[in-house]
N, C-alpha and C positions, 0 to 999 in steps of 0.2 A: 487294353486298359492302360499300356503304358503310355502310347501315341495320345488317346484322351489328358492324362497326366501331364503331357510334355504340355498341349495346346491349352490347358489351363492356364501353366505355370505363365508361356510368353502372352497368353492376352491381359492377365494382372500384370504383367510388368510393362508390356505396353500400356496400358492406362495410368499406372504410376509415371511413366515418361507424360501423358498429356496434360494431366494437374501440373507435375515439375514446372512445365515450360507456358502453361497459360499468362498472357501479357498482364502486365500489372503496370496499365496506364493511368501515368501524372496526368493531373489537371484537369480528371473528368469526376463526375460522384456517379455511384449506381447507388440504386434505389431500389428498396428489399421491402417489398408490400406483402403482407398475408393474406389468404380468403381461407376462412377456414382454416383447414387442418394444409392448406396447398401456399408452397410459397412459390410468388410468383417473381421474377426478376427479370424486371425489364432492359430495353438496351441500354447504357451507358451514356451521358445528357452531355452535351462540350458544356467544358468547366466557361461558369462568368466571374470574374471580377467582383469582390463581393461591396455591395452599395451600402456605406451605412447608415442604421437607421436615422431617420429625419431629424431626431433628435440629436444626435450625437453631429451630422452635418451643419444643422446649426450652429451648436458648440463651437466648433470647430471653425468655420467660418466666421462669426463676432471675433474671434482673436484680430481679425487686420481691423476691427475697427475701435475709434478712439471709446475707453471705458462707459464714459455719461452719452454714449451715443446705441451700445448696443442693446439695450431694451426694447428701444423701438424700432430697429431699424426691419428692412425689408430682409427676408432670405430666399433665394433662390437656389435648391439643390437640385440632385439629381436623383431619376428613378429607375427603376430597374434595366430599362432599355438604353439609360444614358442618356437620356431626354432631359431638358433643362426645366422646372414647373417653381411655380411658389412653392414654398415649403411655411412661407410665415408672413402674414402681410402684416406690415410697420404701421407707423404712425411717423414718424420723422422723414428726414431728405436722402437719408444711406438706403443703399441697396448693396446687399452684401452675395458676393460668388461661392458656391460650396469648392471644395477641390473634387477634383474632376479624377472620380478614380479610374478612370481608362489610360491617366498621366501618370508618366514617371512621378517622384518627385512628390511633393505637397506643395502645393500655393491657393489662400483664399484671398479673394478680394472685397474691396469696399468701397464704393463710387456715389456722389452725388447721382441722386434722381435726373438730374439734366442730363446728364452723360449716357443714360440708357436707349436713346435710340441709336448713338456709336456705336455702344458693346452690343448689345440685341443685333444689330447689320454686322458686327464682324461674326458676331455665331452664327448665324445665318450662310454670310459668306466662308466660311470655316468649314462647315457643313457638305458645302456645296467641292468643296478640296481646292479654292481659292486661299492663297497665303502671302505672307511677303509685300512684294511688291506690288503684284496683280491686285493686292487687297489694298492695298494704299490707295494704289493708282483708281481703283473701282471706289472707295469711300468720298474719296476727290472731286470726280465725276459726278456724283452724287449732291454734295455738298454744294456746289456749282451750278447743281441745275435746281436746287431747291428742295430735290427729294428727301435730303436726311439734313437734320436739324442739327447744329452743335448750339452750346451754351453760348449765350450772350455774355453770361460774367465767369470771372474764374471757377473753374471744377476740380474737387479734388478726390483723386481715388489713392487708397492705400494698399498696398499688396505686402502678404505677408507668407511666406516660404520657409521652406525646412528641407533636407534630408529625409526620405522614407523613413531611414532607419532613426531617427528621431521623433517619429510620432506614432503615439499611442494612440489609435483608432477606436479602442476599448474604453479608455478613460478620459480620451481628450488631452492628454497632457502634448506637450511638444518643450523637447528641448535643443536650445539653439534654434529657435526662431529667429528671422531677420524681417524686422519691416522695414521698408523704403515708402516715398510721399511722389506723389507726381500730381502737379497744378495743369489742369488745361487749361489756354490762354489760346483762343484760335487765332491762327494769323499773329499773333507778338512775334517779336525781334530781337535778338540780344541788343540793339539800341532801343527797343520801346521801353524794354524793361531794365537794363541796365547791366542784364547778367551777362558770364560770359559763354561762352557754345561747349566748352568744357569746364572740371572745376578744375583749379591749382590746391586746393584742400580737403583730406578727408572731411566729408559734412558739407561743403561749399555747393549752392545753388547751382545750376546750370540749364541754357535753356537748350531742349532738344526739339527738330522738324523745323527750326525757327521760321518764322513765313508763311506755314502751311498750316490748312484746317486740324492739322495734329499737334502744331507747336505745343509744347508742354514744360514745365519746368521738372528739374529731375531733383528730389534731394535722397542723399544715400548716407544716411549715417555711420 
């Protein structure tokens, strides 16, 4: 009776040791389903990144673009696999970028419609683990031999960024937003156009790639 007594006592405390020390891993959800009176609990799912809803990525994206332009403009977000889809077709010449929550960081953007077969070839190329230079040097090639179209007249996209910890994902808000303006001009000069390759002034134009299918004008408030 008493040996029975003893092997009691050490297998309830062995079990209290295995509850104590069961893993209690970050960044996964478990999932607690009932059938009946039996609860079932399946394995533990790798945590994703959570996508917000289409609505709120809209929101959020019209910020880079100019006010009397976001109503109609195009949006483009992301879905649950981080795929890039319409989210909102426009009626104007914006196409607007969701932020890209697989990114540090927040940035949306907002581009003339001419400019989407650039950005569309560098997500593509992005995709592909093409970056940098290889992706210049690859758009170039391209551009050269006819395959990819840039704009015949000026293009402008706005990009508008924050601090994570600046943005409210819930309500949309962001504080301390920073928009900048970038003009594509393919092939201009700082002698075509007059500007210089850097500014000498906060706000001062400047042109950047000059010479190249990417040449662009930079302005930074």
């Amino acid at each position: 009776m008493k040996l029975f007594f003893l092997l009691l006592v050490a297998t309830t405390f062995c079990l209290g040791c295995n509850n104590q020390h069961q893993p209690n891993t970050p960044g996964k959800d478990s999932i607690i389903a009932k059938t009946g009176t039996t609860t079932v609990v399946p394995e533990t799912i790798p945590f994703k990144a959570d996508v917000p809803h289409s609505a709120m990525q809209i929101k959020l994206a019209l910020l880079a673009a100019p006010p009397e332009k976001r109503d109609s403009a195009t949006v483009y977000g992301y879905d649950a696999n981080n795929q890039v889809a319409v989210i909102r077709k426009g009626t104007n010449e914006l196409i607007c970028l969701a932020d890209n929550p697989a990114d540090t960081g927040f940035s949306v953007a907002c581009y003339n419609k001419d400019l989407e077969p650039l950005m569309q070839r560098g997500r593509e190329l992005r995709k592909q683990g093409i970056r940098d230079k290889q992706l210049f040097d690859e758009r170039a090639k391209e551009v050269k031999e006819g395959t990819l179209q840039m704009p015949k007249s000026p293009a402008t996209l706005y990009v508008y960024s924050a601090d994570n910890k600046d943005v409210n994902r819930a309500t949309g808000e962001v504080k301390k937003g920073y928009l900048r303006y970038v003009i594509y001009i393919p092939f201009a000069t700082a002698a075509s156009t007059g500007l210089p390759e850097k500014p000498s002034a906060p706000g001062m134009p400047w042109i950047m790639d000059q010479g190249t299918y990417h040449a662009h004008v930079m302005i930074d408030p």
